[in-house]
C-alpha positions in Angstrom: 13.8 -37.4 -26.2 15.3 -35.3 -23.7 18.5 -36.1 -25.2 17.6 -35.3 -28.8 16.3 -31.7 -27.5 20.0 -31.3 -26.1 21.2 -31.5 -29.5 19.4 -28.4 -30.7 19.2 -26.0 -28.0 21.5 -23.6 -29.8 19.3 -24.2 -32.5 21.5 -26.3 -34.8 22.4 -29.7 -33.9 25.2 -30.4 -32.2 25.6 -33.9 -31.7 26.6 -35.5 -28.2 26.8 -38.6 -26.9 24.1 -40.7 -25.3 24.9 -42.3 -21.8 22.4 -44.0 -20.4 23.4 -43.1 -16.9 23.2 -39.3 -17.5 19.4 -39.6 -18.8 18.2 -42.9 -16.2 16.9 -40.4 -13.5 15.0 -38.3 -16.3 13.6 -41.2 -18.0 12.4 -42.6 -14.6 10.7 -39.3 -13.6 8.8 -38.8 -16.8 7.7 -43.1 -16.8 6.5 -42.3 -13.3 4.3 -39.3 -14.2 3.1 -41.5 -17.3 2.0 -44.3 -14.9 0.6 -41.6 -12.7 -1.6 -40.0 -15.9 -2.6 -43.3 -16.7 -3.8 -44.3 -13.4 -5.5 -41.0 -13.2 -7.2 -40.7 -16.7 -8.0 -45.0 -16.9 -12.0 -44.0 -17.7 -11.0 -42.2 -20.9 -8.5 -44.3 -21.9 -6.3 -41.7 -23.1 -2.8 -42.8 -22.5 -3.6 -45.9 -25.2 -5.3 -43.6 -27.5 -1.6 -41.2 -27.4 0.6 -44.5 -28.2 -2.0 -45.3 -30.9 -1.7 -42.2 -32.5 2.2 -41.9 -32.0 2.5 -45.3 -33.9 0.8 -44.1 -36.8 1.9 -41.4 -37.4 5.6 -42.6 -36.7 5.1 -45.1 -39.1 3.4 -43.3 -41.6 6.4 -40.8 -41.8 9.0 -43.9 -41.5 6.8 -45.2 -44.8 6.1 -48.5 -42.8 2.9 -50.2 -42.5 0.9 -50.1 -39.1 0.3 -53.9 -39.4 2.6 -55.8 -41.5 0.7 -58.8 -41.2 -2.3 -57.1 -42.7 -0.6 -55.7 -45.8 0.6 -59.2 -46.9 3.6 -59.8 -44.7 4.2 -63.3 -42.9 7.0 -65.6 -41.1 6.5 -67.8 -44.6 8.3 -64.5 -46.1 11.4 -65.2 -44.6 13.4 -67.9 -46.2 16.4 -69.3 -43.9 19.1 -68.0 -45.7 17.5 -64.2 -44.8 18.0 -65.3 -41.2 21.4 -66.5 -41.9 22.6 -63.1 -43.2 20.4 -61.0 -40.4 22.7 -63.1 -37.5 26.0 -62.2 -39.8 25.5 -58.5 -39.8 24.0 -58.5 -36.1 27.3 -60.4 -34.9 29.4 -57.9 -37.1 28.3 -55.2 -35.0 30.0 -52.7 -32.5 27.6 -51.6 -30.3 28.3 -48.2 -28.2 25.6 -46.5 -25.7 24.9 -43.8 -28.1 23.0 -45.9 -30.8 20.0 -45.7 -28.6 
């Protein structure tokens, strides 16, 4: 996230690369606070009740259901062939620190 926010401090996006060892140190400090929040609110059981929330509405804007299984979807849905051609275009991939 902090990264993303980077991007658009001028306002318009200017992409940059992601390195994982710029952002380790900020990504510890805010998981520590989390655990800390969490420790500290555990009788309302509000940090579940954020991640809840974030998943729906992430997958509500990402048109994706909140519980596959639910709607209809199954392991039986996958036929081997469609995990034949998921391993091709995984092992055709070049992978760089900025994808995530």
């Amino acid at each position: 996230i902090e990264a993303c926010v980077a991007e658009w401090t001028t306002g318009t996006r200017i992409e940059m690369h992601f390195y994982k060892e710029c952002y380790a140190a900020v990504f510890e400090s805010y998981h520590k606070m989390l655990i800390k929040f969490d420790k500290g609110t555990k009788h309302a059981d509000i940090l579940p009740k954020i991640c809840k929330r974030l998943l729906r509405h992430a997958c509500h804007h990402a048109n994706v259901p909140e519980d596959p299984i639910r709607v209809g979807g199954t392991s039986d849905n996958f036929l081997t062939d469609d995990f034949a051609a998921a391993a091709a275009e995984w092992d055709g991939r070049v992978e760089s620190d900025d994808e995530y």
